[in-house]
KOLKELUM-827450 format. One line per field, with one value per residue (C-alpha): residue in one letter; x, y, z. Coordinates in steps of 0.05 Angstrom, whole numbers, plus 5000, padded with zeros to 4 digits. Layout:
<nodes>
type	A:...
px	X:...
py	Y:...
pz	Z:...
</nodes>
This chain:
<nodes>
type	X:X:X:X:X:X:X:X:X:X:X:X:X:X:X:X:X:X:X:X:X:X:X:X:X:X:X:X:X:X:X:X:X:X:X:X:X:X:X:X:X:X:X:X:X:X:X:X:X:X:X:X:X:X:X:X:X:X:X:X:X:X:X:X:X:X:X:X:X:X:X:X:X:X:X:X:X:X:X:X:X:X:X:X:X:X:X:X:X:X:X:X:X:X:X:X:X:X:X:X:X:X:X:X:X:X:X:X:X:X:X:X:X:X:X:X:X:X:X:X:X:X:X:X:X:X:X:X:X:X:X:X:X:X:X:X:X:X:X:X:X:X:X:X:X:X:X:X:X:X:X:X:X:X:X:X:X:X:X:X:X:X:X:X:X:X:X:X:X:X:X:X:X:X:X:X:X:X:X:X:X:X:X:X:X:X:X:X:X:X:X:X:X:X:X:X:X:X:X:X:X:X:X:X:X:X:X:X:X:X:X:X:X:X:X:X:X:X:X:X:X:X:X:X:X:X:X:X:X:X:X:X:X:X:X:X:X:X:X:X:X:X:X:X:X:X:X:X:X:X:X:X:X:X:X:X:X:X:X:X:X:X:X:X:X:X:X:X:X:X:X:X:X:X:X:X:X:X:X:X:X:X:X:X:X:X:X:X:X:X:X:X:X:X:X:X:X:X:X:X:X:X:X:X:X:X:X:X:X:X:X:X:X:X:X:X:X:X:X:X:X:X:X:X:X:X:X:X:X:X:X:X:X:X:X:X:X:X:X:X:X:X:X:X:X:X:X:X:X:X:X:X:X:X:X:X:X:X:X:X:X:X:X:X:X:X:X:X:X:X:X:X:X:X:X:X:X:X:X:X:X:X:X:X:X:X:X:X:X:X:X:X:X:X:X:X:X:X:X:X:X:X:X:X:X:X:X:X:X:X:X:X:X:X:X:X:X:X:X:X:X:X:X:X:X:X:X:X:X:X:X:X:X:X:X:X:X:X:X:X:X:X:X:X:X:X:X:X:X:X:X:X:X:X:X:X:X:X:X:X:X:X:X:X:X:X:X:X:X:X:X:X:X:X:X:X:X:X
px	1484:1554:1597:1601:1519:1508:1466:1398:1402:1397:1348:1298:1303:1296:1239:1198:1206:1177:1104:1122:1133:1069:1067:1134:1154:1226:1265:1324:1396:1440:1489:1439:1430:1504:1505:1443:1461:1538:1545:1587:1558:1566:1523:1465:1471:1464:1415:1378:1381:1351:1285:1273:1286:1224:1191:1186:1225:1247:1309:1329:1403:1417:1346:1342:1312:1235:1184:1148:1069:1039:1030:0962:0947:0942:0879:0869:0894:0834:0846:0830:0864:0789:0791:0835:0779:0718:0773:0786:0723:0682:0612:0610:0659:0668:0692:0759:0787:0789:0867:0864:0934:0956:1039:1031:1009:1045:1105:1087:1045:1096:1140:1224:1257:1291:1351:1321:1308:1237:1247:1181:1132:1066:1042:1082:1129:1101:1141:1100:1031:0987:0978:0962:0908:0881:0878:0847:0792:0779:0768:0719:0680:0668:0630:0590:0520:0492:0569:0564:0503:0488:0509:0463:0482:0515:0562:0552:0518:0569:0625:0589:0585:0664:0685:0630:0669:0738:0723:0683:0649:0579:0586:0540:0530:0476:0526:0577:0590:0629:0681:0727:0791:0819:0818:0752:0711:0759:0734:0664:0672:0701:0652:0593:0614:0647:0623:0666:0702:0705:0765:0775:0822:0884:0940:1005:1051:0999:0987:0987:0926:0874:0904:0887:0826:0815:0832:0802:0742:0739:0761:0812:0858:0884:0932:0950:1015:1029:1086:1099:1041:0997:0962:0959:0892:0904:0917:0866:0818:0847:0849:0767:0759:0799:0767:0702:0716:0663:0712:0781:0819:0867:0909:0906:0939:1017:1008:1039:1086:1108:1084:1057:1012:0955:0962:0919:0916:0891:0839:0781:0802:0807:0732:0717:0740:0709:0645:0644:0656:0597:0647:0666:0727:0748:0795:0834:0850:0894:0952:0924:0932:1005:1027:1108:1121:1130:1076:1047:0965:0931:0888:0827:0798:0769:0706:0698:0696:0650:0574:0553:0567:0624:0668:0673:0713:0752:0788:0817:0847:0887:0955:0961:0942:0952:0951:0894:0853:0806:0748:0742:0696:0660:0626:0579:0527:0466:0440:0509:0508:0450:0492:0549:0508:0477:0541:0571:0520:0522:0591:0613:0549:0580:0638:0636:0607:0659:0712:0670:0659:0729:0738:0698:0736:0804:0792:0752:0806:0863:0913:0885:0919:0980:0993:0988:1034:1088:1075:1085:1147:1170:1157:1199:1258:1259:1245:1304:1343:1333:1341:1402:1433:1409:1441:1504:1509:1475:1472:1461:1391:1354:1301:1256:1206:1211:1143:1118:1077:1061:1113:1153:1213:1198:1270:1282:1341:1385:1376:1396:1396:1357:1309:1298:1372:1379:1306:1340:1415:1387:1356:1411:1445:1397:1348:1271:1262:1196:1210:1170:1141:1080:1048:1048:0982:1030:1105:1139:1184:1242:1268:1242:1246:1191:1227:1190:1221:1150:1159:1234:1258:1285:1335:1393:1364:1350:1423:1438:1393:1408:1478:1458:1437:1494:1529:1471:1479:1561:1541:1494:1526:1597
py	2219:2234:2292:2309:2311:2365:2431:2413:2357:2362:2416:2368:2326:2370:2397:2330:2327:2385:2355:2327:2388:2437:2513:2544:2483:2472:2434:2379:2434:2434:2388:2333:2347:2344:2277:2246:2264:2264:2329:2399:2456:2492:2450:2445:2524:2531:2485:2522:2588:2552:2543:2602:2640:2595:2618:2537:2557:2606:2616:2645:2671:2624:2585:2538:2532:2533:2509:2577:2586:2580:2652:2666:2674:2754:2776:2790:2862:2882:2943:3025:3053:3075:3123:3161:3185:3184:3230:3281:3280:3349:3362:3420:3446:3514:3479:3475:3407:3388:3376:3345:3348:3343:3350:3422:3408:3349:3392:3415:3362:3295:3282:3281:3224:3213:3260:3305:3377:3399:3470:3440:3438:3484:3461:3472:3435:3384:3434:3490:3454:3466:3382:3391:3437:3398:3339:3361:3406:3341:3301:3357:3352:3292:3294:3344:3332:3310:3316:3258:3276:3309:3382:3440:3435:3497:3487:3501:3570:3582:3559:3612:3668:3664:3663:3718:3769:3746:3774:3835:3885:3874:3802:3763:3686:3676:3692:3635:3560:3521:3476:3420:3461:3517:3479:3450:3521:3541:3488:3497:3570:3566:3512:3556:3616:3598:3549:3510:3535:3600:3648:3657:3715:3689:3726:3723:3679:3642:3581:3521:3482:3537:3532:3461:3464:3521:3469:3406:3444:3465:3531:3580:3605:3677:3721:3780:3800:3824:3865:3883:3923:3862:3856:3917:3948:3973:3900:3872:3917:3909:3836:3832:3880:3822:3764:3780:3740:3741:3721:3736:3692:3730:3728:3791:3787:3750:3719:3653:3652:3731:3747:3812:3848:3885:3958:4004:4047:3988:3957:3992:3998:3926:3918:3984:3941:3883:3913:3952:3884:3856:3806:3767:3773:3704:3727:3668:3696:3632:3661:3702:3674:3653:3736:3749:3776:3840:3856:3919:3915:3875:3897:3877:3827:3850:3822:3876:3924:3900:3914:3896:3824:3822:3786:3712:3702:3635:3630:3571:3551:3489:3522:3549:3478:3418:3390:3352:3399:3417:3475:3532:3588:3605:3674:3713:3756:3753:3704:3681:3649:3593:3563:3553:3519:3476:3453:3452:3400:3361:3355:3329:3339:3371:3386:3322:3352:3324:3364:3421:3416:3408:3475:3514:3480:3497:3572:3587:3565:3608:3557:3589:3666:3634:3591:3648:3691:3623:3615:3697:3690:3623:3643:3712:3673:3624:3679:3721:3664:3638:3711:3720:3654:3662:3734:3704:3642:3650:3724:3708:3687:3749:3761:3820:3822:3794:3779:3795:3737:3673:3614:3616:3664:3672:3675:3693:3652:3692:3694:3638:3594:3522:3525:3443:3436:3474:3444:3373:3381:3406:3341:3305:3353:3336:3395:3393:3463:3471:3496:3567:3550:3509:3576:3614:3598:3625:3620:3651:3718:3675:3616:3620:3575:3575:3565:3544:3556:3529:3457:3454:3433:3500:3551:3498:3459:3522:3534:3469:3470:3529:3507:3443:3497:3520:3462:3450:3519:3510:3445:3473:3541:3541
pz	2578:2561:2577:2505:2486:2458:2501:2456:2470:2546:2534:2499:2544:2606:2565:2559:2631:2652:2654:2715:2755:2777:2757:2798:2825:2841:2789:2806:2828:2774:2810:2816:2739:2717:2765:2732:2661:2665:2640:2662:2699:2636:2597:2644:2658:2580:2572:2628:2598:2533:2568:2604:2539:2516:2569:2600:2663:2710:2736:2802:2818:2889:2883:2830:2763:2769:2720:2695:2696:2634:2607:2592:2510:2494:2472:2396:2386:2340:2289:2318:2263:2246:2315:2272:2220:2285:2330:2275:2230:2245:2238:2206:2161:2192:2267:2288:2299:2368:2403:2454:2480:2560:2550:2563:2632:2645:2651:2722:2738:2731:2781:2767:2779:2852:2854:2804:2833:2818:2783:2740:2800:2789:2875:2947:2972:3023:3078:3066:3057:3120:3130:3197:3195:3133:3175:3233:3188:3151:3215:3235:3175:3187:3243:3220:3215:3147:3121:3078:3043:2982:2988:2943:2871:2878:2937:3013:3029:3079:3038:2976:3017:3051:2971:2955:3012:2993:2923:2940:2903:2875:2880:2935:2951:2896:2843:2872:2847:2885:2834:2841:2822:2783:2715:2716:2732:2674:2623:2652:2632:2561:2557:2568:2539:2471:2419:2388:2322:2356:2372:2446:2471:2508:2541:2511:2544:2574:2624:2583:2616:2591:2517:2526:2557:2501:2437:2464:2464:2392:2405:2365:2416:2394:2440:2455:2482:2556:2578:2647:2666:2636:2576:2524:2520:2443:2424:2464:2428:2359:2374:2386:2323:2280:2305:2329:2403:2449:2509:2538:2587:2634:2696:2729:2788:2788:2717:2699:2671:2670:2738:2709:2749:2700:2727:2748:2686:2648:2694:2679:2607:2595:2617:2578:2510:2529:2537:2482:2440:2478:2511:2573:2606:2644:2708:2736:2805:2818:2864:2906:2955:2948:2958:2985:3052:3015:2966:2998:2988:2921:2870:2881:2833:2760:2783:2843:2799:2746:2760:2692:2690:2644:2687:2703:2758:2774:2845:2883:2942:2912:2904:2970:3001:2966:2898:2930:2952:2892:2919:2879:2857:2790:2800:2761:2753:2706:2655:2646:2707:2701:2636:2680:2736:2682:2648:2714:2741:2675:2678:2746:2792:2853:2890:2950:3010:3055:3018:3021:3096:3111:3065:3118:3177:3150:3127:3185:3232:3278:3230:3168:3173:3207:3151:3100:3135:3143:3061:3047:3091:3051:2987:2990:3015:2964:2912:2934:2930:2864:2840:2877:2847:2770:2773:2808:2771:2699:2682:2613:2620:2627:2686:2673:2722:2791:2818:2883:2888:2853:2856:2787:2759:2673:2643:2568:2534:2492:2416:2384:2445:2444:2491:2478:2482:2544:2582:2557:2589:2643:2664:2656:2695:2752:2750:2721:2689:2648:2576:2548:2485:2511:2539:2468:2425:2366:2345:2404:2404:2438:2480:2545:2616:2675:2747:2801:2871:2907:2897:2927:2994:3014:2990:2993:2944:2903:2899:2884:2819:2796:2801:2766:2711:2699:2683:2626:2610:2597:2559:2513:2501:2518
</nodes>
């Protein structure tokens, strides 16, 4: 071939050729090609680059030109444009259609990019996680007798009754499920207590996993605005009067995202109104155990209090171990009770015994109090940190409660400022912040940002992103 033919023409014929070659086997170098076919480098390394654009060969930067393997035919795509009508159709005309939407809790659940301080995380930091005594309470279990066999439906007596004392009051071992996490004893809850197309009472802001939990159930989430002494009795009670809601969600204790604690004066009133509506009250105790070094003594929970059954109480031990570690408690008292065993057990059985088993080992162990104390300790550090640093660095974001527990600060964004705008540059910046509006049910009173200071390294890193925030801040305000 001469010098001057043209690059398809070398291609075709490199391209009849190619039968002789297996599946990723080597072709000739492109010097022994510009030899055979008296050609330049530049034509062979064009006529190369025709190929593998065809898909006919593969070409490696130092290795050779190789012939590619035969990609396998795609399967027919079909047509599920007619999920659209099955997803959305309802049964009856007075349900609410089902959302089924996971981006609110995606926020604190996805991991940032490397480099990216985690202001967005909802667990601890590996650091303060107690791995150790995990590990070793998990090798334990193990060797327990019977430990990989079918536990009670229910959970573990022993493991029932140490969640029975930790919550006190009239409630005993009998009244306990043991669940695999926080938000599946909440969906088991809602599930049982609520059918769909109802309204279901929800704090106002609120944590974003039980709105969806709440919607991809059917339900009609309506809330009911907290302050900082918790949620407002008067509401709550015109809210039930409105809507005729048979349940209300709430966070007593440390609420995400305000970090409210409900106060004394409104305790017993808040079970006075939902008794009088003939209602339950759902109490997510999630952070209790995640209290700062300086809380003074906790409320106890809503449930202690309650001898009439009008609480059900959730608890878990998830965020003040590891993301990984899913054991919780559903208790309550009265009929209420055998619904949420049944759709418990048709839902996901049982809580693995193993896991359960290790539960016992860990919180029965000298590590267990030690590691509480090293988290209480932690946690107020990081907390006075971040405070210190949003005060120094951004006072323009306004702080109005800082919690003395729980792992988040809520900031409100001045009027007029784009929380989007601000969640978006500050990403770029190098900082995950989680944005407010997925915890409002309704069209929320402002711009708002959650910031975690669990899921960071320490309070260097805390300094660093709030830094980082700043820069978005100056970027997106001026």
């Amino acid at each position: 071939m001469q010098d001057s033919s043209s690059v398809g023409e070398l291609a075709e014929q490199l391209r009849q050729e190619l039968d002789r070659y297996s599946p990723g086997e080597k072709l000739p170098s492109s010097r022994a090609l510009v030899e055979r076919f008296r050609v330049s480098p530049v034509t062979v390394s064009r006529a190369l680059a025709r190929l593998a654009a065809e898909g006919l060969v593969v070409t490696r930067p130092g290795a050779g030109a190789f012939r590619a393997v035969p990609r396998t035919p795609a399967a027919p795509t079909g047509d599920t444009s007619w999920q659209e009508v099955a997803l959305s159709a309802d049964g009856a005309a007075d349900l609410v259609p089902r959302s089924v939407d996971a981006s609110g809790v995606l926020v604190s659940l996805a991991a940032p990019a490397p480099g990216v301080i985690e202001f967005n995380g909802g667990y601890l930091h590996p650091s303060l996680q107690p791995e150790r005594a995990m590990a070793a309470a998990l090798a334990r279990a193990g060797r327990r007798p019977g430990a990989w066999g079918r536990p009670p439906m229910e959970g573990l007596p022993e493991l029932r009754e140490w969640f029975a004392r930790a919550i006190g009051g009239p409630v005993t071992a009998a009244g306990v499920l043991v669940t695999a996490g926080g938000q599946s004893a909440l969906t088991t809850a809602l599930r049982a207590l609520a059918p769909p197309g109802a309204p279901v009472l929800v704090e106002s802001p609120t944590y974003p996993g039980m709105l969806a939990i709440a919607r991809a159930a059917g339900l009609r989430p309506v809330p009911v605005p907290v302050d900082a002494d918790g949620v407002r009795p008067s509401l709550l009670a015109d809210a039930f009067r409105a809507t005729g809601a048979r349940v209300f969600v709430c966070q007593p204790l440390f609420q995400n995202p305000t970090g409210a604690v409900l106060a004394p004066g409104r305790r017993a009133e808040v079970l006075r109104i939902a008794r009088q509506a003939g209602a339950f009250v759902v109490e997510d105790d999630f952070v209790r155990r995640l209290v700062h070094e300086d809380a003074g003594p906790l409320p106890r929970p809503l449930a202690a209090d309650d001898p009439d059954g009008v609480v059900v109480h959730v608890s878990s031990l998830t965020k003040a171990t590891s993301p990984s570690f899913r054991v919780s408690a559903l208790a309550a008292h009265g009929p209420v009770l055998e619904r949420l065993r049944a759709i418990q057990i048709v839902d996901t059985f049982f809580v693995p015994r193993p896991l359960q088993e290790a539960t016992l080992e860990l919180v029965g162990s000298a590590a267990w109090p030690r590691h509480l104390r090293s988290i209480a300790a932690a946690l107020r550090t990081r907390r006075d940190a971040m405070t210190a640093a949003l005060r120094l660095q951004l006072p323009g974001l306004a702080l109005p409660h800082v919690p003395s527990g729980g792992y988040h600060l809520w900031l409100r964004l001045p009027d007029g400022a784009s929380e989007s705008a601000l969640t978006a540059a500050a990403l770029r910046a190098g900082v995950a912040v989680t944005p407010g509006r997925p915890y409002f049910s309704a069209e929320p009173p402002a711009g708002h940002l959650r910031l975690s200071f669990a899921a960071v390294a320490g309070t260097g890193e805390i300094t660093e992103g709030v830094h980082r925030l700043r820069s978005a801040w100056s970027q997106v305000v001026g």
